[in-house]
C-alpha positions in Angstrom: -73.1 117.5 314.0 -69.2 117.3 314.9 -68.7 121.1 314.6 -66.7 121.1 317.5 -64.5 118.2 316.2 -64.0 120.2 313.2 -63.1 123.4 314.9 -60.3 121.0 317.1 -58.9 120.0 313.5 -58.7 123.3 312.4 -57.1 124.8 315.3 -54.1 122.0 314.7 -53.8 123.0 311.1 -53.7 126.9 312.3 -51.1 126.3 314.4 -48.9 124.1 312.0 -49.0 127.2 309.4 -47.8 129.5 312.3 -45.2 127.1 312.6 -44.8 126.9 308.8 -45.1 131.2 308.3 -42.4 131.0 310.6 -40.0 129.5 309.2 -40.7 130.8 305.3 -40.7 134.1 306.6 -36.9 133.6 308.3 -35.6 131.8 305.4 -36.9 134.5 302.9 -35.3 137.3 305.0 -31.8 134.6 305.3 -32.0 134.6 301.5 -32.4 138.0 301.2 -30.0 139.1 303.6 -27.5 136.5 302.8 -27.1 135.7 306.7 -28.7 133.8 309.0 -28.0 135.9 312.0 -29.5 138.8 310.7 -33.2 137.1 310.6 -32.9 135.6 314.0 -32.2 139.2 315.4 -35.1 140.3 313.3 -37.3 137.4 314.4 -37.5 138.4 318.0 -40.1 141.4 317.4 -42.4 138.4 316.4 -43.4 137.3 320.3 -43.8 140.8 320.8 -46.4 140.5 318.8 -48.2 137.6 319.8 -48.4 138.9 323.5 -49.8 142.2 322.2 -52.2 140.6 319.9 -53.7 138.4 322.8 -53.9 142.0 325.0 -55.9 143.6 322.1 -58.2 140.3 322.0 -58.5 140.9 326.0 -59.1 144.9 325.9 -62.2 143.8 323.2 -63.3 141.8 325.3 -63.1 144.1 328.5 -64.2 147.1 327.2 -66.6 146.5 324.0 -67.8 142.8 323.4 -67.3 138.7 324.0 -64.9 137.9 321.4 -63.7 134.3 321.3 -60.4 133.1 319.8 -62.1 131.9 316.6 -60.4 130.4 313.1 -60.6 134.0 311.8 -58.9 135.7 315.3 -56.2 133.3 314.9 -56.0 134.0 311.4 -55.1 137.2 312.8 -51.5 136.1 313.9 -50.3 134.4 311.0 -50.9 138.0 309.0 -48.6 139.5 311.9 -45.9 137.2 311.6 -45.3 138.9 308.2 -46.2 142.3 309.2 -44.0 143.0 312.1 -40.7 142.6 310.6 -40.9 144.8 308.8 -40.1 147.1 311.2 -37.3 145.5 312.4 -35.9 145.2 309.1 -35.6 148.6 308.8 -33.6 149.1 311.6 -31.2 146.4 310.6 -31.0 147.0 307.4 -30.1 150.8 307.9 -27.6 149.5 310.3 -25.9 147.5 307.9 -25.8 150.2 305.8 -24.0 152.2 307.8 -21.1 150.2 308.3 -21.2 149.2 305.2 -21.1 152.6 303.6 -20.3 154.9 306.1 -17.5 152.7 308.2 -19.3 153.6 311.2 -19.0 151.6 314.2 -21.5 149.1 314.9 -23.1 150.4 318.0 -22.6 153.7 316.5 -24.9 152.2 313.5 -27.1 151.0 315.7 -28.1 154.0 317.3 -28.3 156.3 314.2 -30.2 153.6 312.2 -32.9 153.7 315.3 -32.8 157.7 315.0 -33.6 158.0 311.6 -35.6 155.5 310.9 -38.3 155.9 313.5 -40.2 158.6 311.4 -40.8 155.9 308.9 -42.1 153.4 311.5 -44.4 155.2 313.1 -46.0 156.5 309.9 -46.2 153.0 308.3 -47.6 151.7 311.8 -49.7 154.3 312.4 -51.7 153.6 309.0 -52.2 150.2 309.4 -53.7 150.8 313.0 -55.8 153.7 312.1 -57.0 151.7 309.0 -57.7 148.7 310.7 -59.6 150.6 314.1 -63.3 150.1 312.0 -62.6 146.5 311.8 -62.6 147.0 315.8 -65.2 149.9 316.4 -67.3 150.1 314.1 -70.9 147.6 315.0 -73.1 146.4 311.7 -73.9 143.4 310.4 -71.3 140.6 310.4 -68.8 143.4 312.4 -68.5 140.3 315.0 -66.5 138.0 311.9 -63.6 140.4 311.6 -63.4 142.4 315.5 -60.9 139.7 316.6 -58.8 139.6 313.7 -58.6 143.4 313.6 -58.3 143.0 317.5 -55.1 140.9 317.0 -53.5 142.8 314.1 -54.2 146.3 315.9 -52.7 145.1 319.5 -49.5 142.9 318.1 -48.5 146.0 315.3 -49.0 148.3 318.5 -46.9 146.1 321.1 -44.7 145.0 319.0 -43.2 148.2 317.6 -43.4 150.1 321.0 -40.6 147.2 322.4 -39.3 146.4 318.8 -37.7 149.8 319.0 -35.6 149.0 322.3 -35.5 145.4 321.9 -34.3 144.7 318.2 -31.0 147.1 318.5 -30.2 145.6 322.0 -30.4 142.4 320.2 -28.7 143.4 317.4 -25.7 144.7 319.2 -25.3 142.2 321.7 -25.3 139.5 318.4 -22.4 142.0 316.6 -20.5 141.6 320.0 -20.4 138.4 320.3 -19.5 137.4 316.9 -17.0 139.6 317.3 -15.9 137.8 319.9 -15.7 135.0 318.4 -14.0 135.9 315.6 -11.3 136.8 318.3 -11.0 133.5 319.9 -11.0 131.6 316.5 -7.9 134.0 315.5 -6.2 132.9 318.6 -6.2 129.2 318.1 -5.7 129.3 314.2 -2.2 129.6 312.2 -1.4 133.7 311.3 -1.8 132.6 307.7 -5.3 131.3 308.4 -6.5 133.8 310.5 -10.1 134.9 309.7 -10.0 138.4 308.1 -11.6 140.9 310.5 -12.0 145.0 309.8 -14.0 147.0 307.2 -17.4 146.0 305.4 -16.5 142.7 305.6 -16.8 142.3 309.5 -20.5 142.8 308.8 -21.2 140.9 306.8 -22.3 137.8 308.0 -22.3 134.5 306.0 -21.5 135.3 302.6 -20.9 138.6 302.6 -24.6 140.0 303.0 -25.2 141.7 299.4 -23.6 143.2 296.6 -23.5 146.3 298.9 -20.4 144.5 301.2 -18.2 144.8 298.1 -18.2 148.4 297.0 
């Protein structure tokens, strides 16, 4: 009845609005932030996800029941795509803060940001799993529909913010660094009257200045 030919074109349209959730979600986060360097640190904890959403498709399948990568299981990794940065944002954000507002080194940022905002991960991760465990658990009628999608969203939120938490500040300061450096070079070959203006809020603040909070 061409079900299967059906199921092929909906599999290519899944994987174009990936694609597509992709690239709104960085060029929200670029507006927002006012930076495009910003979202592509925050960006990484998204394949962190995907690997942990296939591991919590494979431990269903291992320890409770079949569960085949259907429309509805796949559905399950465009709602991560806009799920996991948000714990990355946190981090970065707070980090920006810091320097901002504080005048505190970056790496120094870095690491306090991680400190004090890991309460606030864990609690806001730690809901969405527990919630979402029934999905998972739970048998009944029509319990087979949503298993993979809650599979997916439980593994990738778990995964993701277990590594996001080493990851995204590693990224993070190795991206500060390097601009840095490059700011340093660029000084070098330009005039002294055209040198790029380095030091204070403004060293952190990306393209544009990130926010009214660069100015205060």
């Amino acid at each position: 009845t061409g079900a299967a030919d059906k199921l092929e074109q909906t599999g290519r349209a899944m994987y174009w609005n990936i694609l597509l959730a992709l690239a709104i979600t960085y060029l929200l986060m670029a507006a927002l932030f006012e930076s495009f360097l910003y979202p592509f640190v925050i960006m990484f904890s998204v394949p962190l996800a995907g690997l942990g959403g296939f591991l919590g498709l494979a431990a269903v399948n291992a320890f409770l029941t079949f569960q085949p990568l259907d429309v509805l299981t796949m559905l399950g990794f465009v709602i991560l795509i806009g799920t996991v940065v948000n714990n990355a944002i946190l981090i970065v954000h707070q980090s920006l803060n810091h320097m901002r507002n504080e005048g505190m080194a970056p790496r120094e940022a870095i690491r306090e940001s991680s400190k004090n905002r890991i309460r606030p991960i864990f609690m806001s991760v730690g809901t969405s799993v527990l919630g979402m465990l029934p999905l998972i658990l739970f048998p009944g009628a029509g319990s087979e529909l949503y298993r993979g999608l809650g599979a997916v969203v439980v593994g990738g939120l778990t995964v993701s913010t277990l590594f996001t938490l080493f990851l995204v500040p590693a990224i993070f300061s190795l991206m500060l660094d390097a601009r840095a450096a490059l700011a340093a070079r660029l000084r070098g070959f330009l005039p002294a009257g055209m040198a790029p203006e380095t030091g204070g809020a403004g060293a952190t603040g990306g393209t544009g200045g990130a926010g009214p909070a660069a100015h205060p």
